[in-house]
PDB file as gemmi writes it, atoms N, CA and C in Angstrom:
CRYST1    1.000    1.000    1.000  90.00  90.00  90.00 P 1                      
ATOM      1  N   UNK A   1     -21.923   0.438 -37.838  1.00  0.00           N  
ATOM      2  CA  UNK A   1     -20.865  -0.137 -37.021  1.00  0.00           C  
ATOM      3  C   UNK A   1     -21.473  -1.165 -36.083  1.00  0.00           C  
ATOM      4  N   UNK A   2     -21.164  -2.552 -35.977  1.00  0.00           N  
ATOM      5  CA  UNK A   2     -21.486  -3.215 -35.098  1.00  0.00           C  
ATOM      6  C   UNK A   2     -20.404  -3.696 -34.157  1.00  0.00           C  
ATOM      7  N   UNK A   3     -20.961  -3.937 -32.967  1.00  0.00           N  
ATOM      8  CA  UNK A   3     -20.480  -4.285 -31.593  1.00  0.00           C  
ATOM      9  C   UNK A   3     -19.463  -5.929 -32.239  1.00  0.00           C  
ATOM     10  N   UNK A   4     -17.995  -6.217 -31.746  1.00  0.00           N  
ATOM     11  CA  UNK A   4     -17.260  -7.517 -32.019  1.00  0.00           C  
ATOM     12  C   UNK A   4     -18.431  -8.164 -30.844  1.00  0.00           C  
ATOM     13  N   UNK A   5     -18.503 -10.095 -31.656  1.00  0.00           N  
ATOM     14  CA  UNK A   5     -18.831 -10.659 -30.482  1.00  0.00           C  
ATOM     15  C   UNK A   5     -18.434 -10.967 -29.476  1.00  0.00           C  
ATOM     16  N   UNK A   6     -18.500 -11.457 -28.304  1.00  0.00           N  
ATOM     17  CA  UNK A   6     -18.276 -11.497 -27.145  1.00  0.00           C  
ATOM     18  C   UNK A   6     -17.316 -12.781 -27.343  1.00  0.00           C  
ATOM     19  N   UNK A   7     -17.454 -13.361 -27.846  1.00  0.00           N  
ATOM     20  CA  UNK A   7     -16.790 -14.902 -28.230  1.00  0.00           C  
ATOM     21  C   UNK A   7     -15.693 -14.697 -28.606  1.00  0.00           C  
ATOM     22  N   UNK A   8     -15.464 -13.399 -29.806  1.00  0.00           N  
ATOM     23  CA  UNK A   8     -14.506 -12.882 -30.455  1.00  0.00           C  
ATOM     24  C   UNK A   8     -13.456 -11.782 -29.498  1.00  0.00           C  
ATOM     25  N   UNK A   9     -13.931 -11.647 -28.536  1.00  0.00           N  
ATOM     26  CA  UNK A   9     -13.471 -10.492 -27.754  1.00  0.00           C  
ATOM     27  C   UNK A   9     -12.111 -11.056 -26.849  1.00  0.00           C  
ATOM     28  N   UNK A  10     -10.845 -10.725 -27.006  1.00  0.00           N  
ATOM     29  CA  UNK A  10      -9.940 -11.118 -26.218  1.00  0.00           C  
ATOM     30  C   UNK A  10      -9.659 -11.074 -24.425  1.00  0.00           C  
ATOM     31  N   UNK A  11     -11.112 -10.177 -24.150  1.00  0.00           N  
ATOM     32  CA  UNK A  11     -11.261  -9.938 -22.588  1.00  0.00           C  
ATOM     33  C   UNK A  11     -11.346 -11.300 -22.009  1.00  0.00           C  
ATOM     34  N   UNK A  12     -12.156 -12.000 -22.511  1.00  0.00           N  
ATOM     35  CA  UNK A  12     -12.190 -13.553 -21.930  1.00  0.00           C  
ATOM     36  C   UNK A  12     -10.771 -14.517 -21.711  1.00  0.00           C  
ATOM     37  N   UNK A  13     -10.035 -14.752 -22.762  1.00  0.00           N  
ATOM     38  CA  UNK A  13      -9.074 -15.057 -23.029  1.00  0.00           C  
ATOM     39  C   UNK A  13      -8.252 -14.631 -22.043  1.00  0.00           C  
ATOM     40  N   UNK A  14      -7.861 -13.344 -21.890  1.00  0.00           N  
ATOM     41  CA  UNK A  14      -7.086 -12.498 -20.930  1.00  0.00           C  
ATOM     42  C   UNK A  14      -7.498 -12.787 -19.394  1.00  0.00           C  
ATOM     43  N   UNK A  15      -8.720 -12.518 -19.070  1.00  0.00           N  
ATOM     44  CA  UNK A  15      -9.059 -12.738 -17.488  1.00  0.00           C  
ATOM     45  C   UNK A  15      -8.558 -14.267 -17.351  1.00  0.00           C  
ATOM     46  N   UNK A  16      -8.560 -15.390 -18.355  1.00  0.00           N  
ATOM     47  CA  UNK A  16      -8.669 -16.603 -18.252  1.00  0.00           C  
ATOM     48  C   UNK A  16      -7.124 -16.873 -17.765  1.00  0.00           C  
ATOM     49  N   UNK A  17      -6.470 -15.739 -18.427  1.00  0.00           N  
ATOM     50  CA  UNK A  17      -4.584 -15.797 -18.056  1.00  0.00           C  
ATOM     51  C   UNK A  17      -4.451 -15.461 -17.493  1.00  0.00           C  
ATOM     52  N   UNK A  18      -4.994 -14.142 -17.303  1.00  0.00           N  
ATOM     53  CA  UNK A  18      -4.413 -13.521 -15.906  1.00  0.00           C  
ATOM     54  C   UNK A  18      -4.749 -14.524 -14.368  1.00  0.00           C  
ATOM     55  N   UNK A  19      -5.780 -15.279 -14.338  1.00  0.00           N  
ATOM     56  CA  UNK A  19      -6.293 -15.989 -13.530  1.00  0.00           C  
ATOM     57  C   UNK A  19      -5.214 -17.226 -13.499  1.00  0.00           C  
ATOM     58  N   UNK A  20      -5.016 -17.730 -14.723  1.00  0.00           N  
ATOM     59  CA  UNK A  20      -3.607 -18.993 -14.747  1.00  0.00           C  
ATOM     60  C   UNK A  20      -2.518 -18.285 -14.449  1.00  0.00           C  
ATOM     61  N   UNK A  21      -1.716 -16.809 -14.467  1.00  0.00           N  
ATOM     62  CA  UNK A  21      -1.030 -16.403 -13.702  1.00  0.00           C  
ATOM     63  C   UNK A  21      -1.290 -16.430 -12.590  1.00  0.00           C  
ATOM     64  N   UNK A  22      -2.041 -15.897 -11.306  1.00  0.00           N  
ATOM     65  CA  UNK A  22      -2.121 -15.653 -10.258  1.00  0.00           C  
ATOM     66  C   UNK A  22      -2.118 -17.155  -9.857  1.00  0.00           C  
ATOM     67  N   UNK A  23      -2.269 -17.983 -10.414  1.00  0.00           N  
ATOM     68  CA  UNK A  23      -2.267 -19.719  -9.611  1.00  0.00           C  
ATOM     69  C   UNK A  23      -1.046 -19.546 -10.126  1.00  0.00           C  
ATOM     70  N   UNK A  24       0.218 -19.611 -10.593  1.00  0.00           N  
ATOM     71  CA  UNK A  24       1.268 -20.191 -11.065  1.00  0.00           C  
ATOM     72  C   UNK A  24       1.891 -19.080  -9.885  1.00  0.00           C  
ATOM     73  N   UNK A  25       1.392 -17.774  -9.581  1.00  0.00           N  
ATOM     74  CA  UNK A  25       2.141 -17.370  -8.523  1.00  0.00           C  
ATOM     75  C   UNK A  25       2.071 -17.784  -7.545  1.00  0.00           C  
ATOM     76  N   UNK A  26       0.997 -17.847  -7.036  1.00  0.00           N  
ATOM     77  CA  UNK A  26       0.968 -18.899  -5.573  1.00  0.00           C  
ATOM     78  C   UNK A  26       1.307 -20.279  -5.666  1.00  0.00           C  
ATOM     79  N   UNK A  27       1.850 -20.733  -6.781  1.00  0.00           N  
ATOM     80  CA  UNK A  27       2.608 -22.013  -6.769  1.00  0.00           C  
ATOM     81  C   UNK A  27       4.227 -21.646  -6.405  1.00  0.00           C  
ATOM     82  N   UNK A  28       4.250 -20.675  -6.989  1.00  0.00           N  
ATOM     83  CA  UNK A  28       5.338 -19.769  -6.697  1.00  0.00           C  
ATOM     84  C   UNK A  28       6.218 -19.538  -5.172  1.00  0.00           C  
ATOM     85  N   UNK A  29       5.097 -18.437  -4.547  1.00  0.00           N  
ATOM     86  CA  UNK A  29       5.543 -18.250  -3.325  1.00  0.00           C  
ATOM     87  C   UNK A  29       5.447 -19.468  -2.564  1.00  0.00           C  
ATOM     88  N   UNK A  30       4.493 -20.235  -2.740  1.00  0.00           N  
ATOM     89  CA  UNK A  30       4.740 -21.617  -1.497  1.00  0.00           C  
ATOM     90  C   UNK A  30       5.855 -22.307  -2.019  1.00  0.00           C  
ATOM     91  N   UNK A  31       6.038 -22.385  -3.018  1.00  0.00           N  
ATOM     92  CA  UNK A  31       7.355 -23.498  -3.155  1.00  0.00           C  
ATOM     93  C   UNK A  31       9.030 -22.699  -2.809  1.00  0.00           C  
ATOM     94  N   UNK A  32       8.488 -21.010  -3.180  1.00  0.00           N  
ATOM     95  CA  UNK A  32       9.962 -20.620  -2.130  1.00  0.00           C  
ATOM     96  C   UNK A  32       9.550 -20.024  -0.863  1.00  0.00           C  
ATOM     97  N   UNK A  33       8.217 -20.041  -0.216  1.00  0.00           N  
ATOM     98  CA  UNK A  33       8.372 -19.913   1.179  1.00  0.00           C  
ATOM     99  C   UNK A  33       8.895 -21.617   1.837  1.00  0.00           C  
ATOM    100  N   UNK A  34       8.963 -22.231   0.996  1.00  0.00           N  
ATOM    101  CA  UNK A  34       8.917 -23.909   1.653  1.00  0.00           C  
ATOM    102  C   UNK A  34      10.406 -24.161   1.539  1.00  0.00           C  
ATOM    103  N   UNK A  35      11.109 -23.780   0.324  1.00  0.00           N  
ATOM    104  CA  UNK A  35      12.599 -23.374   0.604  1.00  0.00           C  
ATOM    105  C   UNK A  35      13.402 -22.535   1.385  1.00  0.00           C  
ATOM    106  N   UNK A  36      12.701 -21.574   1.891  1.00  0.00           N  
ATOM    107  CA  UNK A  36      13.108 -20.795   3.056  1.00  0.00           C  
ATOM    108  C   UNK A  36      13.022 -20.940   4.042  1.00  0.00           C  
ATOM    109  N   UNK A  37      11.928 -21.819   4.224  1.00  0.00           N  
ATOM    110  CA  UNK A  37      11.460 -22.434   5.954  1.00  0.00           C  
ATOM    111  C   UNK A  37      12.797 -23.940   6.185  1.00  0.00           C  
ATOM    112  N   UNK A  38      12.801 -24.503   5.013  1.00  0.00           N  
ATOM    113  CA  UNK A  38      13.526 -25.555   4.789  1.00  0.00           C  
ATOM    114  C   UNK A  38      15.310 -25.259   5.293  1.00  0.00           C  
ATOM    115  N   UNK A  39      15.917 -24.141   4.766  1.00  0.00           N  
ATOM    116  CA  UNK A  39      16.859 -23.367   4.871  1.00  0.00           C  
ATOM    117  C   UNK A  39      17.178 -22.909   6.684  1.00  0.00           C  
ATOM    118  N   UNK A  40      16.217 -22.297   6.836  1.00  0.00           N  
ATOM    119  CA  UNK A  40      16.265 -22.104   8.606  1.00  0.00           C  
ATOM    120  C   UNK A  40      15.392 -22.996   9.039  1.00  0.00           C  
ATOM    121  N   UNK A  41      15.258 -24.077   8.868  1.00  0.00           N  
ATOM    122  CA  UNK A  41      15.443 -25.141   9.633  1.00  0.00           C  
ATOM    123  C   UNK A  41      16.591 -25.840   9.927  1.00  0.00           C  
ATOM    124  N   UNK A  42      17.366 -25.674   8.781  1.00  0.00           N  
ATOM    125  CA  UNK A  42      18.696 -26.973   8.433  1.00  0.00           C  
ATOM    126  C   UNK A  42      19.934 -25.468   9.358  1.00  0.00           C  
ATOM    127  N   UNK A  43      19.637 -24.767   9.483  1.00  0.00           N  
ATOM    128  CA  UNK A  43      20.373 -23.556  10.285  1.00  0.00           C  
ATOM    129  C   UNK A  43      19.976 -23.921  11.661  1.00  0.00           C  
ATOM    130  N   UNK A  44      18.845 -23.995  11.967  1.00  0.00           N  
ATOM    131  CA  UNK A  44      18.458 -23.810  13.231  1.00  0.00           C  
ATOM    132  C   UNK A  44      18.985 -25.144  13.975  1.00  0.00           C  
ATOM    133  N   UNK A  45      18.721 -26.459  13.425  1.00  0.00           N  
ATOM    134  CA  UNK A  45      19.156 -27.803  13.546  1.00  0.00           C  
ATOM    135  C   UNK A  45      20.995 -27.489  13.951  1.00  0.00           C  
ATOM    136  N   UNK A  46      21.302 -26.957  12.876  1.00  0.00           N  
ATOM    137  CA  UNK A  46      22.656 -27.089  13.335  1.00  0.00           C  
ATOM    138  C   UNK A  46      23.288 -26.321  14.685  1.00  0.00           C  
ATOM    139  N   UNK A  47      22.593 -25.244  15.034  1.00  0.00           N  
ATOM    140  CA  UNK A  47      22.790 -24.435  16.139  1.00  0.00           C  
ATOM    141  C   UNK A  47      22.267 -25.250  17.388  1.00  0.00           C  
ATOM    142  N   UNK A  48      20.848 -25.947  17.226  1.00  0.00           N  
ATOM    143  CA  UNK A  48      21.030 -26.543  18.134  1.00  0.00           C  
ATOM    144  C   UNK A  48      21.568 -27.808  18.886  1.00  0.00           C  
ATOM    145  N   UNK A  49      22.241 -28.510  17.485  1.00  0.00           N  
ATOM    146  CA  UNK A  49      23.102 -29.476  17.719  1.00  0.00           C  
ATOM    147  C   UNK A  49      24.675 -29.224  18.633  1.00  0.00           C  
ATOM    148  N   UNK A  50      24.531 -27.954  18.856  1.00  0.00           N  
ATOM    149  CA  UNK A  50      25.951 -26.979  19.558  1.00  0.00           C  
ATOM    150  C   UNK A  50      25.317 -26.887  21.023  1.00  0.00           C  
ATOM    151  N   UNK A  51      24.421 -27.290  21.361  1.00  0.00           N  
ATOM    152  CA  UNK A  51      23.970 -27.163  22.718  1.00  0.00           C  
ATOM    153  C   UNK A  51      24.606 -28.987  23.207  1.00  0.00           C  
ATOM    154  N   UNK A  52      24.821 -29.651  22.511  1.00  0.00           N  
ATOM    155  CA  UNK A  52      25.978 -30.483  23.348  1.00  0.00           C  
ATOM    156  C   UNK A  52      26.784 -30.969  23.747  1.00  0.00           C  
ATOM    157  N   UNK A  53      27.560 -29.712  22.871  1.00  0.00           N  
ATOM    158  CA  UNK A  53      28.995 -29.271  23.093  1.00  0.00           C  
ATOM    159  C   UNK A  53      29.239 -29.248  24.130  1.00  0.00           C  
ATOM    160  N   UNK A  54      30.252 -29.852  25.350  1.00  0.00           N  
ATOM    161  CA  UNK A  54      30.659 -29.336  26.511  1.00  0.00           C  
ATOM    162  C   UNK A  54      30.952 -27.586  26.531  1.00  0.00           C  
ATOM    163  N   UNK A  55      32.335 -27.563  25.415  1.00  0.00           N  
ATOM    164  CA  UNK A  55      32.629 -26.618  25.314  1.00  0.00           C  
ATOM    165  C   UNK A  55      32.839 -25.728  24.471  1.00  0.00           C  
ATOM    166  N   UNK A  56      31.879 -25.016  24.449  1.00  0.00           N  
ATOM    167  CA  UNK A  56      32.184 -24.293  22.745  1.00  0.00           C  
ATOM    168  C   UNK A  56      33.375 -23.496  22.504  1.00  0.00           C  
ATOM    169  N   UNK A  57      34.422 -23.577  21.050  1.00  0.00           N  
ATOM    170  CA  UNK A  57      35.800 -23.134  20.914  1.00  0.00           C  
ATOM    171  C   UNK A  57      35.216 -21.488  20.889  1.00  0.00           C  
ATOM    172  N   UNK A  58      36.172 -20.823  20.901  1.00  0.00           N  
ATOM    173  CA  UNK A  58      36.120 -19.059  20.816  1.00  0.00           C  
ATOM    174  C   UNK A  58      35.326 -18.842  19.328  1.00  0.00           C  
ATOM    175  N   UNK A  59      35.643 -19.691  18.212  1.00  0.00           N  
ATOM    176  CA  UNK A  59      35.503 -19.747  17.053  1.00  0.00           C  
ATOM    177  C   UNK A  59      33.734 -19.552  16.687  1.00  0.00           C  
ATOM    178  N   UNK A  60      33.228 -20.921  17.760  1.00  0.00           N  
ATOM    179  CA  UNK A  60      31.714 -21.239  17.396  1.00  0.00           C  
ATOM    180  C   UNK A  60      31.336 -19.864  18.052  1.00  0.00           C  
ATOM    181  N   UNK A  61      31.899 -19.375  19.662  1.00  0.00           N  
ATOM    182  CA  UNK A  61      30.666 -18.832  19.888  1.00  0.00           C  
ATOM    183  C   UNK A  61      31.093 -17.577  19.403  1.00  0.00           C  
ATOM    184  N   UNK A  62      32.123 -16.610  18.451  1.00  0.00           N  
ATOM    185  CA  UNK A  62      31.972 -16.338  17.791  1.00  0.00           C  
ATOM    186  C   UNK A  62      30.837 -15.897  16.414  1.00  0.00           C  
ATOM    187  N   UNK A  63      30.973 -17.101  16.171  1.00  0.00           N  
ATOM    188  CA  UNK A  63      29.896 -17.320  15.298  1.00  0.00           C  
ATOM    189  C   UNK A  63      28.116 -17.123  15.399  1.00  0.00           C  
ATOM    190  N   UNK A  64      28.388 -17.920  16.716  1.00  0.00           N  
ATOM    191  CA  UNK A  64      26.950 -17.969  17.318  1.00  0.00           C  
ATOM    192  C   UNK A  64      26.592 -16.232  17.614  1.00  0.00           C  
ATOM    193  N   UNK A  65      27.290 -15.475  18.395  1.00  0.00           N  
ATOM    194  CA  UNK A  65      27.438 -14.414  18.661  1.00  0.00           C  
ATOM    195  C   UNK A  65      27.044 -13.806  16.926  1.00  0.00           C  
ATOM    196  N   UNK A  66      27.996 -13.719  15.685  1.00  0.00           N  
ATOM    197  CA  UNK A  66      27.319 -13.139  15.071  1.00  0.00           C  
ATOM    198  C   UNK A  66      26.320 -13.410  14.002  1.00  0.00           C  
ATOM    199  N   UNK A  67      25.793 -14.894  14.072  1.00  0.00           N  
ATOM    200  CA  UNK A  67      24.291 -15.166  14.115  1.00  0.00           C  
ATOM    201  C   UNK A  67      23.352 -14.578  14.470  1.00  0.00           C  
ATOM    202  N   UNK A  68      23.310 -14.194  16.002  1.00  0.00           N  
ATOM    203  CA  UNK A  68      22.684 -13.543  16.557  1.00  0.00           C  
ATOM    204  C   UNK A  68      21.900 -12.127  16.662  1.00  0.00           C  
ATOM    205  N   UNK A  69      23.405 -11.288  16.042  1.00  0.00           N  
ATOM    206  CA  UNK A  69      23.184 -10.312  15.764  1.00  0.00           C  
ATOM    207  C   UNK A  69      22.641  -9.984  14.166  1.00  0.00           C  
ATOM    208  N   UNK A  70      23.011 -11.053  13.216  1.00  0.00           N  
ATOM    209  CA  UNK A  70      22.119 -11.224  12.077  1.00  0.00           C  
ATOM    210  C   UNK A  70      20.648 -10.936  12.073  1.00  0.00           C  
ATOM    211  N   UNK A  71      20.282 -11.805  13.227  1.00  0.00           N  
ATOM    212  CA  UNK A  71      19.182 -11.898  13.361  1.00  0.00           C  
ATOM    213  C   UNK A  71      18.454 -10.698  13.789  1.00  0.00           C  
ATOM    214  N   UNK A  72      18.999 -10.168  14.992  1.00  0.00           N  
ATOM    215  CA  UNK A  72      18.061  -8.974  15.850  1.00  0.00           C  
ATOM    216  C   UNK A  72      18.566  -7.763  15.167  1.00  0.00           C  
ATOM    217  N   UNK A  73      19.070  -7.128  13.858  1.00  0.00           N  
ATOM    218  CA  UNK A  73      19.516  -6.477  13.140  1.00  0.00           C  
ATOM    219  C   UNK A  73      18.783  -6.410  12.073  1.00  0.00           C  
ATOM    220  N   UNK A  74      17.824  -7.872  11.623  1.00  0.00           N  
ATOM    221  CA  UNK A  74      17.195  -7.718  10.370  1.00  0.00           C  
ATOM    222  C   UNK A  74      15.800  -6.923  10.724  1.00  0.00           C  
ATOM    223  N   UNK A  75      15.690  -5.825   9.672  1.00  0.00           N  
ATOM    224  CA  UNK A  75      14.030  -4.959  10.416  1.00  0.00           C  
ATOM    225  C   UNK A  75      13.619  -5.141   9.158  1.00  0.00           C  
ATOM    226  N   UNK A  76      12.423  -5.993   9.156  1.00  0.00           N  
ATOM    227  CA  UNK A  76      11.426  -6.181   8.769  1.00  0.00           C  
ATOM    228  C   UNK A  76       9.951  -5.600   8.664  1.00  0.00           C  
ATOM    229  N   UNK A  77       9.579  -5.626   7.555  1.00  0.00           N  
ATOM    230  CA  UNK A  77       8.478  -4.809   7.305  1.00  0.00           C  
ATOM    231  C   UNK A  77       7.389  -5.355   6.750  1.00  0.00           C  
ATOM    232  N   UNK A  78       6.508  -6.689   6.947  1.00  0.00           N  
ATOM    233  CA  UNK A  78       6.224  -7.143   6.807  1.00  0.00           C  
ATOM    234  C   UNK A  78       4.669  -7.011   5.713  1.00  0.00           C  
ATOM    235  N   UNK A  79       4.016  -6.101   6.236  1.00  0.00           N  
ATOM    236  CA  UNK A  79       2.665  -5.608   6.032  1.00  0.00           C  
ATOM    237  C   UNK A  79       2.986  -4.617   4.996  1.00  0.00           C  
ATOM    238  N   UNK A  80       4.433  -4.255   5.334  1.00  0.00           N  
ATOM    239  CA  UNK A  80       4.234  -3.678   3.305  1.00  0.00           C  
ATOM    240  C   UNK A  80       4.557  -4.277   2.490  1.00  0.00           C  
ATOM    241  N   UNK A  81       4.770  -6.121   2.434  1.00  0.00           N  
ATOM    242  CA  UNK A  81       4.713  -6.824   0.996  1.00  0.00           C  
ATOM    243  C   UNK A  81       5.925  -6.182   0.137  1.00  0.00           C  
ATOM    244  N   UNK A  82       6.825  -5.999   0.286  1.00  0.00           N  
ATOM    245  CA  UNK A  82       7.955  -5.470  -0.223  1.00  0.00           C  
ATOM    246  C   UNK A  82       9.134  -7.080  -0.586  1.00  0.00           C  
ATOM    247  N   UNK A  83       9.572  -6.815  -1.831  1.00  0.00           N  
ATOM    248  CA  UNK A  83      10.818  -7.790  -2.327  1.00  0.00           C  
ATOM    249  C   UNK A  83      11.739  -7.833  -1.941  1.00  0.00           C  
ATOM    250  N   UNK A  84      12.098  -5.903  -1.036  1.00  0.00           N  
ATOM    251  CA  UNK A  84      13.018  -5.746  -0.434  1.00  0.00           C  
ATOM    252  C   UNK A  84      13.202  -6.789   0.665  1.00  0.00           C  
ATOM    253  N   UNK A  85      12.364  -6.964   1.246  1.00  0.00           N  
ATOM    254  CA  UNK A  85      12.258  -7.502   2.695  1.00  0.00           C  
ATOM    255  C   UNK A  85      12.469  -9.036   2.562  1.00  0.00           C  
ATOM    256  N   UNK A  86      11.861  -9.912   1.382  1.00  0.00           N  
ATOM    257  CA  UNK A  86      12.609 -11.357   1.196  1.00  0.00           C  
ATOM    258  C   UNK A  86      13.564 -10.945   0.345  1.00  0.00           C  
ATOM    259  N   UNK A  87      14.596  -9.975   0.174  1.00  0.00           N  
ATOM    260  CA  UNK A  87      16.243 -10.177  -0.372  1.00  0.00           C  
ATOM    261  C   UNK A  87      16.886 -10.228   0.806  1.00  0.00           C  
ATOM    262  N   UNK A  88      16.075  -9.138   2.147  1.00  0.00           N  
ATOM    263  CA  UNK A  88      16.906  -9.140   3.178  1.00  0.00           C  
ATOM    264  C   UNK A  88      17.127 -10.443   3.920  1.00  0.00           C  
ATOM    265  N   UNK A  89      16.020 -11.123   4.046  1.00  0.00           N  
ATOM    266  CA  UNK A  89      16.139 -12.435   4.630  1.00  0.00           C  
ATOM    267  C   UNK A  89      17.235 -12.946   3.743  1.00  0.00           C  
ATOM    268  N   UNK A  90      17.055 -13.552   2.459  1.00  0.00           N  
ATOM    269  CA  UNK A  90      17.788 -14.330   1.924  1.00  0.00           C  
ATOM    270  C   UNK A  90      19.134 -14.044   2.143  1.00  0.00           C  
ATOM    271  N   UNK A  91      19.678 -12.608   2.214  1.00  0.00           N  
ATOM    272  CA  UNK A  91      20.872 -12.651   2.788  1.00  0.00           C  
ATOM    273  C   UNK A  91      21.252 -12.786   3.686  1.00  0.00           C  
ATOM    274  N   UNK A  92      20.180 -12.668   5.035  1.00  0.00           N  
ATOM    275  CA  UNK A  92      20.858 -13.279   6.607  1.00  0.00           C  
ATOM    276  C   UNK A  92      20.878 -14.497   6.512  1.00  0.00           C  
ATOM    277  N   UNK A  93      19.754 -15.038   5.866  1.00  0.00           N  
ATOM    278  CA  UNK A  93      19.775 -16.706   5.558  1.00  0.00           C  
ATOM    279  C   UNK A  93      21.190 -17.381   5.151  1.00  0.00           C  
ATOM    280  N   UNK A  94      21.814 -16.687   4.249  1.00  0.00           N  
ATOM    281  CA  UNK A  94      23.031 -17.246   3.567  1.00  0.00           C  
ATOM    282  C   UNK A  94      24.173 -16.861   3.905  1.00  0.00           C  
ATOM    283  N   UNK A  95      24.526 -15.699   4.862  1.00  0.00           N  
ATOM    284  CA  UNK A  95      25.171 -15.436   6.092  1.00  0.00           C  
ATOM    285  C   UNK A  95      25.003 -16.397   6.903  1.00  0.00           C  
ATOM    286  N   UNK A  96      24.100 -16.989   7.191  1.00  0.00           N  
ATOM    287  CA  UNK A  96      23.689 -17.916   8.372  1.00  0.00           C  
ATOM    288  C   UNK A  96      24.330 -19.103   8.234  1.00  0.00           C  
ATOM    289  N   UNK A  97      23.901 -19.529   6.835  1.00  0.00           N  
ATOM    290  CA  UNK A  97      24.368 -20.909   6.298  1.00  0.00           C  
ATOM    291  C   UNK A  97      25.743 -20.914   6.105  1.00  0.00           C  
ATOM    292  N   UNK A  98      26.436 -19.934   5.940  1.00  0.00           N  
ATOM    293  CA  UNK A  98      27.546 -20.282   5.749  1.00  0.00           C  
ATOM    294  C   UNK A  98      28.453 -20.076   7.072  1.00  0.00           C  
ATOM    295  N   UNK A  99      27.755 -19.043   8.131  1.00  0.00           N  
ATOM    296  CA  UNK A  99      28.466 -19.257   9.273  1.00  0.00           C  
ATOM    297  C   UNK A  99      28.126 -20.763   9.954  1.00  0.00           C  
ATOM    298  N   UNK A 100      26.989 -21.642   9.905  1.00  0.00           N  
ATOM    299  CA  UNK A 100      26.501 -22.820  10.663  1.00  0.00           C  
ATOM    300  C   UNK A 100      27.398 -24.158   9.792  1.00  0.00           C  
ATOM    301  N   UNK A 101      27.990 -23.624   8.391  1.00  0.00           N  
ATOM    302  CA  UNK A 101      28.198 -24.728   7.484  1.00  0.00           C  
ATOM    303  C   UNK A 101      29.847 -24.790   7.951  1.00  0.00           C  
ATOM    304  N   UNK A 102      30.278 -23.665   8.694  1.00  0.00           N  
ATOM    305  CA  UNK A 102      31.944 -24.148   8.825  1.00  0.00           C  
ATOM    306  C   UNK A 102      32.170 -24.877  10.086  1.00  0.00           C  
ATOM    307  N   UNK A 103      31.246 -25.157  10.641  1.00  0.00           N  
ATOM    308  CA  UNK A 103      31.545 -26.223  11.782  1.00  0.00           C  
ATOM    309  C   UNK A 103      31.453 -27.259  11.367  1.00  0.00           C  
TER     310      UNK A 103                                                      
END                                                                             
């Protein structure tokens, strides 16, 4: 019985992918952490474009009000790397956007 060669051996091949996976993931997360930062920015912009409002209607601060509580409601868990935790954002995010998008 002889040993396959090393040339012949699919371990190479494999580390070589698994390695072109892990770059295609971190192409990954930066291009949707850069959509998410992008997202609460274009939120945050609009909230603070309401600071020169004389008077805000019952409606905005409403709104603003439950923005707010969007926010200090979301518990985050950061250090355990969980998917859970960017679905939760994405849904205050899009709560957000759509409360900042009806003004």
């Amino acid at each position: 019985m002889h040993a396959t060669p090393p040339e012949a051996s699919p371990i190479k091949s494999l580390v070589e992918e698994l390695e072109t996976l892990r770059q295609g993931f971190r192409q990954c997360l930066r291009a949707y952490a850069a959509s998410v930062e992008e997202s609460l920015q274009r939120v945050q912009t609009a909230v603070l474009s309401q600071q020169k409002v004389r008077k805000l209607s019952p409606e905005k601060t409403r709104d603003l009000r439950d923005m707010l509580a969007l926010c200090r409601n979301l518990n985050l868990k950061p250090e355990k790397g969980r998917r859970k935790d960017l679905r939760k954002v994405e849904a205050v995010l899009e709560e957000l956007r759509l409360l900042s998008q009806a003004w």
